[in-house]
N, CA, C and O atoms as CSV, one atom per row, in Angstrom:
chain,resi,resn,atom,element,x,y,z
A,1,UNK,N,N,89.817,89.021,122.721
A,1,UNK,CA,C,91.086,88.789,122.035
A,1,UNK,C,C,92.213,88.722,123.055
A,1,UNK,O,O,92.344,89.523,123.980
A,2,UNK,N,N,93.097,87.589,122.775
A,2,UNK,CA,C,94.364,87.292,123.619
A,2,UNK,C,C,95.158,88.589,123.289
A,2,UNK,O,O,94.961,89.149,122.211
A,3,UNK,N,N,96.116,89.116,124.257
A,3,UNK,CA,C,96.768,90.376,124.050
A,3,UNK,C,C,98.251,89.505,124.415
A,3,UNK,O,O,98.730,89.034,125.447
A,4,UNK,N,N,98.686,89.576,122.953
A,4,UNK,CA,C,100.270,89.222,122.960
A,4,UNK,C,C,101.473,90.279,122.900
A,4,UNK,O,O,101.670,91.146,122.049
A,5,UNK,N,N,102.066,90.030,123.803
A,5,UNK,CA,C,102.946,91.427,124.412
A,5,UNK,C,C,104.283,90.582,124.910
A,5,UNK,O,O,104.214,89.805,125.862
A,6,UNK,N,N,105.545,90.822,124.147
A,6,UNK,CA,C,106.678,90.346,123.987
A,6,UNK,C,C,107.397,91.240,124.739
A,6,UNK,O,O,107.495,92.302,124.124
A,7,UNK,N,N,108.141,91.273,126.197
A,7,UNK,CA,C,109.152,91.931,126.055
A,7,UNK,C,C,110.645,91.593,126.313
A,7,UNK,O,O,111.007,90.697,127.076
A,8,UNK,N,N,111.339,92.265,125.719
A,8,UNK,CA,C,112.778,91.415,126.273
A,8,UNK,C,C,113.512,92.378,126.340
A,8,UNK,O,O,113.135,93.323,125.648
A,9,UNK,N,N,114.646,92.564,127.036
A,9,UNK,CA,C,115.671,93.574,127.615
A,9,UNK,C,C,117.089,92.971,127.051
A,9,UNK,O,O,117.190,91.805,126.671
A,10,UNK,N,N,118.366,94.079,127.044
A,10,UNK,CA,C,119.149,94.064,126.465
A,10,UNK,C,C,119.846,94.551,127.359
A,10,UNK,O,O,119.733,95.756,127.585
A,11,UNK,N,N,120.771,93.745,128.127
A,11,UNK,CA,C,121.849,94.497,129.016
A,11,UNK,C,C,121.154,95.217,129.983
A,11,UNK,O,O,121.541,96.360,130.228
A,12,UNK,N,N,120.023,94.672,130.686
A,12,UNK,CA,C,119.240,94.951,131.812
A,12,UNK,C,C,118.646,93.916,132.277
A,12,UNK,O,O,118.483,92.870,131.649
A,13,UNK,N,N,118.304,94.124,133.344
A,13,UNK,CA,C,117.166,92.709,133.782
A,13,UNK,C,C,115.968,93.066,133.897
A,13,UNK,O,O,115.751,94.180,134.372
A,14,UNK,N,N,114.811,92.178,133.474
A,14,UNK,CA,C,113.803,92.772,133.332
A,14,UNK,C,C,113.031,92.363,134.825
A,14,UNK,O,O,113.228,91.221,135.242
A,15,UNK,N,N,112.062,93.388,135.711
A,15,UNK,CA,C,111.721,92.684,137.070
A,15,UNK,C,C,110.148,92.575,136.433
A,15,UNK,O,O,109.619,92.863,135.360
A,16,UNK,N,N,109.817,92.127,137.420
A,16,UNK,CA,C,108.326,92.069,137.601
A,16,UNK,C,C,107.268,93.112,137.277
A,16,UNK,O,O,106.248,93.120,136.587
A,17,UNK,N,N,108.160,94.333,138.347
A,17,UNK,CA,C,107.340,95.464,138.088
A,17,UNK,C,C,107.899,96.211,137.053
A,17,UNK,O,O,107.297,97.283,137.114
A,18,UNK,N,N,108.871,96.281,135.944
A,18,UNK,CA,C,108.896,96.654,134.500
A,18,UNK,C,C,107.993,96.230,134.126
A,18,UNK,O,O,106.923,96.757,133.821
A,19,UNK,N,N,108.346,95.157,134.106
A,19,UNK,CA,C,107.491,94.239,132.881
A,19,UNK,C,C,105.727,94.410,133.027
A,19,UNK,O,O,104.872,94.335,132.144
A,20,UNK,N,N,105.575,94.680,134.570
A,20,UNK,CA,C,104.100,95.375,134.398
A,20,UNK,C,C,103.576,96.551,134.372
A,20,UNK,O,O,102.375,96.797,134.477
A,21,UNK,N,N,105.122,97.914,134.127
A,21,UNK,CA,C,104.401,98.940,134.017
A,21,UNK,C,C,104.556,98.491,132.054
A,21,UNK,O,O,103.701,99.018,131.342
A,22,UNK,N,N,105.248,97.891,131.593
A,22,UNK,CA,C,105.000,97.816,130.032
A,22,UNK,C,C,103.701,97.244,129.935
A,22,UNK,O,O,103.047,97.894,129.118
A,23,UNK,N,N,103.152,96.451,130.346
A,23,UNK,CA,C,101.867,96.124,130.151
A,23,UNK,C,C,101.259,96.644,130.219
A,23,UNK,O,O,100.530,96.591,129.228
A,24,UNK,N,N,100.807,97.667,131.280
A,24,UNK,CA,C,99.923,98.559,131.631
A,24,UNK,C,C,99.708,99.217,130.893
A,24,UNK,O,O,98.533,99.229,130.524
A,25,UNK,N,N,100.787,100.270,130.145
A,25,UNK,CA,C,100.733,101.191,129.307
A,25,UNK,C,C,100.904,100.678,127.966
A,25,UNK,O,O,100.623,101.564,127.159
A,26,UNK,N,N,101.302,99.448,127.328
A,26,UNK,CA,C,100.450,99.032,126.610
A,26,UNK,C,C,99.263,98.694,125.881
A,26,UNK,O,O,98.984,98.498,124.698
A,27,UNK,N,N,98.495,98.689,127.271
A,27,UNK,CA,C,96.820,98.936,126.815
A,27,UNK,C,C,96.267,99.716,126.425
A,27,UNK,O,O,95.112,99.591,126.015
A,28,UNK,N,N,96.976,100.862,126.430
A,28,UNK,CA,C,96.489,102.039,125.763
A,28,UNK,C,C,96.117,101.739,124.033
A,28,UNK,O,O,95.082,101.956,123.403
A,29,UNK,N,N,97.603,101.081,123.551
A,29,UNK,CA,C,97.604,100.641,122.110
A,29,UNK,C,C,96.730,100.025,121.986
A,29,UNK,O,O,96.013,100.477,121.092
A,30,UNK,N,N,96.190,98.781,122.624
A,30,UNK,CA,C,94.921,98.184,122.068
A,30,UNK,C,C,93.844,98.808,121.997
A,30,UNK,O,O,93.238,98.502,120.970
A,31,UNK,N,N,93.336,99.528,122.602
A,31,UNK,CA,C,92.050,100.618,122.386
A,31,UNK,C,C,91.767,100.736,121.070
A,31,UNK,O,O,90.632,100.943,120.640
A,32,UNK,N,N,93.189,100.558,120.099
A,32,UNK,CA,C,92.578,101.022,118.827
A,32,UNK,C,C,91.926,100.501,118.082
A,32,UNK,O,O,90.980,101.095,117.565
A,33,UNK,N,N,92.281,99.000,117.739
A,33,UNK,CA,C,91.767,98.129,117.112
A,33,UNK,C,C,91.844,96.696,117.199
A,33,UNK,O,O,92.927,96.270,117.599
A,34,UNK,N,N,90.925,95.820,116.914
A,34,UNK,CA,C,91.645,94.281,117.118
A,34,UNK,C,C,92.277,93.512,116.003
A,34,UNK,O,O,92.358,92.296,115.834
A,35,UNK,N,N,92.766,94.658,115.182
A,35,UNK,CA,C,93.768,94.201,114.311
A,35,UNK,C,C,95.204,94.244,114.787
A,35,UNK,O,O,96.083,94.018,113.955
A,36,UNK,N,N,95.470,94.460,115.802
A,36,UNK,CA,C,96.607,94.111,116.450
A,36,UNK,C,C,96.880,92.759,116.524
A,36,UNK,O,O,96.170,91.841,116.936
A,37,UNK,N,N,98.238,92.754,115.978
A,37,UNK,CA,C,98.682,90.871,116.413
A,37,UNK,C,C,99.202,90.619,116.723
A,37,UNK,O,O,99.327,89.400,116.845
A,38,UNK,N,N,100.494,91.881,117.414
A,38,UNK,CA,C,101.429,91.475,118.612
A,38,UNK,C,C,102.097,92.508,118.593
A,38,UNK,O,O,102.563,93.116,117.629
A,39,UNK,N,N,102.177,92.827,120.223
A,39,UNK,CA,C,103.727,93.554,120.311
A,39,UNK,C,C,104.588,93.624,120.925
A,39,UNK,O,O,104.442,93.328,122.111
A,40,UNK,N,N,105.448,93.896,120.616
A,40,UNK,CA,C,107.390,93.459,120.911
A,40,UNK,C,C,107.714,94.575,121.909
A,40,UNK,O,O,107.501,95.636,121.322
A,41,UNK,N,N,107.931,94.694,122.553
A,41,UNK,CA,C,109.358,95.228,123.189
A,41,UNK,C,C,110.491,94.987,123.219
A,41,UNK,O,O,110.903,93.853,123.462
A,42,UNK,N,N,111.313,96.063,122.964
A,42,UNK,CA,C,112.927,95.908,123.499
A,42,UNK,C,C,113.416,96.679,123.967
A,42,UNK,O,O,113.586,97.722,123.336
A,43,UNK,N,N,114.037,96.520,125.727
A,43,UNK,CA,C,114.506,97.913,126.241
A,43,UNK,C,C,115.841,97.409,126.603
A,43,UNK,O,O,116.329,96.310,126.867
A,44,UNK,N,N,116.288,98.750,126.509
A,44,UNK,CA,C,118.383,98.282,126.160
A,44,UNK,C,C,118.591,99.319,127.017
A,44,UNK,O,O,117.933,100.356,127.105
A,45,UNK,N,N,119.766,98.901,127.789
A,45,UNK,CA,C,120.671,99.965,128.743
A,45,UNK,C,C,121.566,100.648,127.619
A,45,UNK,O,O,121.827,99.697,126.882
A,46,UNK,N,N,121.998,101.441,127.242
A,46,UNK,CA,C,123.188,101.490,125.656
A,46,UNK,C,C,124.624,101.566,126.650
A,46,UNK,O,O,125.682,101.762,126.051
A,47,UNK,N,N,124.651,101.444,127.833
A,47,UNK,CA,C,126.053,101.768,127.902
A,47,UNK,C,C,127.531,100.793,127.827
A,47,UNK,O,O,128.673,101.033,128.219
A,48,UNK,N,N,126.942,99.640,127.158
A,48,UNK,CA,C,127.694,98.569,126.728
A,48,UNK,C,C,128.262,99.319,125.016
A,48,UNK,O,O,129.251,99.089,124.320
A,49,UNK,N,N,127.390,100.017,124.895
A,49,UNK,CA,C,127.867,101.090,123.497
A,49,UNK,C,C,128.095,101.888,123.581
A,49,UNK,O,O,128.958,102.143,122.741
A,50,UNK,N,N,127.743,103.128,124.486
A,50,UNK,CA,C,127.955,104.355,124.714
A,50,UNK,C,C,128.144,105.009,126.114
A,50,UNK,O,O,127.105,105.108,126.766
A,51,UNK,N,N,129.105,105.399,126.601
A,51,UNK,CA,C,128.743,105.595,128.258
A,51,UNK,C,C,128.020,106.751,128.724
A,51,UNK,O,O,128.228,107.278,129.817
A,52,UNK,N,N,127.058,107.187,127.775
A,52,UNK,CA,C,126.552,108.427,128.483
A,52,UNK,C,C,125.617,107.810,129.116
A,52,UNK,O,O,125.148,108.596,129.939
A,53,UNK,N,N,124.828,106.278,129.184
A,53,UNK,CA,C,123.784,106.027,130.131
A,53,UNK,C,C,122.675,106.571,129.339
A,53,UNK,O,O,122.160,107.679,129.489
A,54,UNK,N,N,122.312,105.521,128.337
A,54,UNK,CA,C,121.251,106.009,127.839
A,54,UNK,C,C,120.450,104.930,127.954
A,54,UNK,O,O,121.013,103.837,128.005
A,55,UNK,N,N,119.153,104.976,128.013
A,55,UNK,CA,C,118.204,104.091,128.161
A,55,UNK,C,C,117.327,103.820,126.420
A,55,UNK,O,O,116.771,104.834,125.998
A,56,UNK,N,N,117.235,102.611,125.554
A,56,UNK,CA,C,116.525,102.724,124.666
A,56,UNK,C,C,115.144,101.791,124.791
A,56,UNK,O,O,115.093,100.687,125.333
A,57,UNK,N,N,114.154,102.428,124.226
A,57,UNK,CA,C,112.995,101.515,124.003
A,57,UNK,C,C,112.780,101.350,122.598
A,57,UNK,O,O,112.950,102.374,121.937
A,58,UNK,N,N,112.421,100.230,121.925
A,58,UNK,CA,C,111.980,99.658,120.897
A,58,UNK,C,C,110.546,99.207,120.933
A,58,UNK,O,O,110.097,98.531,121.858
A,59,UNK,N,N,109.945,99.545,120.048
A,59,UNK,CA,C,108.042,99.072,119.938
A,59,UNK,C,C,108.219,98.362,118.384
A,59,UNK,O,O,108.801,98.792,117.388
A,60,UNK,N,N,107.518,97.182,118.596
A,60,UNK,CA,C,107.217,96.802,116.561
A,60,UNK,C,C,106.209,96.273,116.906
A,60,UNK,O,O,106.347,95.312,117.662
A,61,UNK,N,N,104.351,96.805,116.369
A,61,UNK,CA,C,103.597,96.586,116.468
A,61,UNK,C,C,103.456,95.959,115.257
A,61,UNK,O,O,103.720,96.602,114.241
A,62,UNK,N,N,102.970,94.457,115.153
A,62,UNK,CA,C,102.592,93.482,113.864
A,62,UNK,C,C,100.760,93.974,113.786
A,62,UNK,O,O,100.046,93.897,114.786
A,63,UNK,N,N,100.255,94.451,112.456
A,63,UNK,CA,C,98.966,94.629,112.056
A,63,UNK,C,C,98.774,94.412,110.915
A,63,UNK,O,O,99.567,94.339,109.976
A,64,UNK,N,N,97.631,94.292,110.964
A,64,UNK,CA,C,97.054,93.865,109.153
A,64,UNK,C,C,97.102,95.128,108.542
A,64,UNK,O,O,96.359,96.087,108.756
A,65,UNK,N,N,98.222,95.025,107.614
A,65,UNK,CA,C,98.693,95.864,106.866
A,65,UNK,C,C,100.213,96.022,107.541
A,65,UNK,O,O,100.629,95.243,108.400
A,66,UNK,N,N,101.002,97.188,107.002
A,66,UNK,CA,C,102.406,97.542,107.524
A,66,UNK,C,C,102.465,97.683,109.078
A,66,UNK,O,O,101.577,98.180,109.771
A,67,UNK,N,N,104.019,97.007,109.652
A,67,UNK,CA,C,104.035,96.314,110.713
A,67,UNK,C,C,104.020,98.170,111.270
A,67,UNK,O,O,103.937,99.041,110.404
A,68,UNK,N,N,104.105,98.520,112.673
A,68,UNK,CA,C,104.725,99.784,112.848
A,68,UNK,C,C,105.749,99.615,113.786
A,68,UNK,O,O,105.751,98.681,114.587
A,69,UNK,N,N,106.925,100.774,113.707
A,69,UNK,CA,C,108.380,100.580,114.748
A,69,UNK,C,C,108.382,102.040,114.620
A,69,UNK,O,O,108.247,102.845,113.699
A,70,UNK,N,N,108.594,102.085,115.941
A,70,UNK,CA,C,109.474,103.010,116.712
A,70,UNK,C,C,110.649,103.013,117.679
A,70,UNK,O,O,111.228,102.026,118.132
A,71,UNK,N,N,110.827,103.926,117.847
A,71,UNK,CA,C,112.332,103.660,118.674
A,71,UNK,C,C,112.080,105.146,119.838
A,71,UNK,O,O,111.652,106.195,119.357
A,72,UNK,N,N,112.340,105.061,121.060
A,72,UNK,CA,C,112.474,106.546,121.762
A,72,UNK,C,C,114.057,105.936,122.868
A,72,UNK,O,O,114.119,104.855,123.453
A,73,UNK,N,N,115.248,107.133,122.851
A,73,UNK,CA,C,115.932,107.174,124.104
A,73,UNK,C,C,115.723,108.305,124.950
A,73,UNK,O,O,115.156,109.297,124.490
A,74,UNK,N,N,116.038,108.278,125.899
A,74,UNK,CA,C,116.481,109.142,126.710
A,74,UNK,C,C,117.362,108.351,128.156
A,74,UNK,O,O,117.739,107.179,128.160
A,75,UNK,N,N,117.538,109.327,129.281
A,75,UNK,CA,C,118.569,108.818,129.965
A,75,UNK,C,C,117.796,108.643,131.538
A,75,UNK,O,O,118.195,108.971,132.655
A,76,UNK,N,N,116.432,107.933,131.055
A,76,UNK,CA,C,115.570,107.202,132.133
A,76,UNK,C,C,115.147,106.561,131.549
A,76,UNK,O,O,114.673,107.064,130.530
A,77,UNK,N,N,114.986,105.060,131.703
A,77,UNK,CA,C,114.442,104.007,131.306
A,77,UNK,C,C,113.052,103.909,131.248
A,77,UNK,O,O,112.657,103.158,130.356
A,78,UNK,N,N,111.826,104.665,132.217
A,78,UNK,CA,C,110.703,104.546,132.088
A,78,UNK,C,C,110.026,105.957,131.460
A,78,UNK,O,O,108.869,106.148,131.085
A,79,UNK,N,N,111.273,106.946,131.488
A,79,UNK,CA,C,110.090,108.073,129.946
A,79,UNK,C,C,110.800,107.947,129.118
A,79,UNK,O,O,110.978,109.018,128.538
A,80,UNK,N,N,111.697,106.641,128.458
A,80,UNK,CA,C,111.905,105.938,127.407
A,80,UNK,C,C,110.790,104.991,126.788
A,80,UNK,O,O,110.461,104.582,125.675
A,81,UNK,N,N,110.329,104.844,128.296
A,81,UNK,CA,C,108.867,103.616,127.723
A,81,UNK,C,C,108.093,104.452,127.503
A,81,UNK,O,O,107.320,104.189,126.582
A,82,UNK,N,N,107.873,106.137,128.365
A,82,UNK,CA,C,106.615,106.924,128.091
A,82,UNK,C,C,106.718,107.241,126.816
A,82,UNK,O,O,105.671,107.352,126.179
A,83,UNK,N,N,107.750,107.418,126.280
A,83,UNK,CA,C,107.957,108.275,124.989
A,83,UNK,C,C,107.280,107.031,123.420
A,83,UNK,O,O,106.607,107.195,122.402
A,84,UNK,N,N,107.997,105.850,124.117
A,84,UNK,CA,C,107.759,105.122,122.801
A,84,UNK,C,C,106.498,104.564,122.849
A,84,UNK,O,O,106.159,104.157,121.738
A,85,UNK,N,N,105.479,104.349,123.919
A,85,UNK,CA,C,103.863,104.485,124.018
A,85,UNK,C,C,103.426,105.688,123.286
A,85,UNK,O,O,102.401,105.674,122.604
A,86,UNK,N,N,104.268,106.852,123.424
A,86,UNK,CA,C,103.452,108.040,123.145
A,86,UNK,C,C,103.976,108.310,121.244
A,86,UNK,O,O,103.336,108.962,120.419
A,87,UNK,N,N,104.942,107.767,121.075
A,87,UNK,CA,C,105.277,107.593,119.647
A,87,UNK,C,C,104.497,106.376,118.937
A,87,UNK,O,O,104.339,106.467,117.719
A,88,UNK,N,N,104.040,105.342,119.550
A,88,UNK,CA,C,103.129,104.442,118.759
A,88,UNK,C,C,101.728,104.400,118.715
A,88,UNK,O,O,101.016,103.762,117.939
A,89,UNK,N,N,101.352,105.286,119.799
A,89,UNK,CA,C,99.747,105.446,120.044
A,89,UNK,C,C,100.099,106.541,118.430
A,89,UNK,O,O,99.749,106.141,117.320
A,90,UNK,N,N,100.606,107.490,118.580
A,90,UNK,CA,C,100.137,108.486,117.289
A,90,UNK,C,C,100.287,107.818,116.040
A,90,UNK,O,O,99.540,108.147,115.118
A,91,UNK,N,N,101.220,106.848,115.859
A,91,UNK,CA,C,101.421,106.330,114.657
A,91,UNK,C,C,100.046,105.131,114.515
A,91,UNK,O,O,99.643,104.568,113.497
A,92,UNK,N,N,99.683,105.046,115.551
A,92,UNK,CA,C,98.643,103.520,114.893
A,92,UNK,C,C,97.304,105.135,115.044
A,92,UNK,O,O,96.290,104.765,114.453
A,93,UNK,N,N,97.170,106.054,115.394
A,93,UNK,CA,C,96.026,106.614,114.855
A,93,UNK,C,C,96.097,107.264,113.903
A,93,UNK,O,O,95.104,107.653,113.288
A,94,UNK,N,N,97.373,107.535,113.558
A,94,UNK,CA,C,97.326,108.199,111.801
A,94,UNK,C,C,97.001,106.969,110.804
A,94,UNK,O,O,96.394,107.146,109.748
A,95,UNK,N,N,97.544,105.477,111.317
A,95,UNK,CA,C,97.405,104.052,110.413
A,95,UNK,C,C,95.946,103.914,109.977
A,95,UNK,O,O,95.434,103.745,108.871
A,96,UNK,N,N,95.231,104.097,111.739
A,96,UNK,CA,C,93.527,103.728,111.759
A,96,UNK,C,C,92.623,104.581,111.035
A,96,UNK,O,O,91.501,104.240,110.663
A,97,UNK,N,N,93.415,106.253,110.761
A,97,UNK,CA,C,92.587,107.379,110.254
A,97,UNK,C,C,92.328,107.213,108.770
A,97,UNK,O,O,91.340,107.686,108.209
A,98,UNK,N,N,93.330,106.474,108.136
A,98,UNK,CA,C,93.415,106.128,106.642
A,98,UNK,C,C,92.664,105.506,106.305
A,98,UNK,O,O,92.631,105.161,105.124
């Protein structure tokens, strides 16, 4: 199965090596099932909204059945990505346990 993995940034630039630690740790999510049919990223600097320097990640995993979204900030951009891997791995194994 083709692994479709969207990401796009918001008031950041996305490099090379983002964009391949999101991949990387992406793969974790597929482990679960090949009912996966895509997933999105969106990582946002917020301080065009807020100046405390917050970093956001967005996940919307499309599956057969209800899509799943999460959201994680904090004020590092990459355990913003750890957090929202670690918020969608639990949500697609409570999805798969049903």
């Amino acid at each position: 199965m083709d692994k479709d993995i969207i990401i796009s940034g918001v008031h950041l630039d996305l490099t090379d090596a983002l964009k391949q630690i999101v991949f990387e740790k992406a793969e974790k999510l597929f482990r679960h099932e090949g009912r996966i049919v895509r997933i999105r990223f969106e990582l946002e600097h917020a301080t065009a909204r807020d100046p405390t320097e917050e970093f956001i990640a967005k996940g919307h995993i499309e599956i057969q059945g209800p899509d799943i979204i999460a959201t994680a900030i904090s004020d590092d951009l990459y355990k913003s990505i750890d957090l929202l891997i670690q918020k969608l791995d639990r949500q697609l194994n409570e999805h798969f346990r049903k």
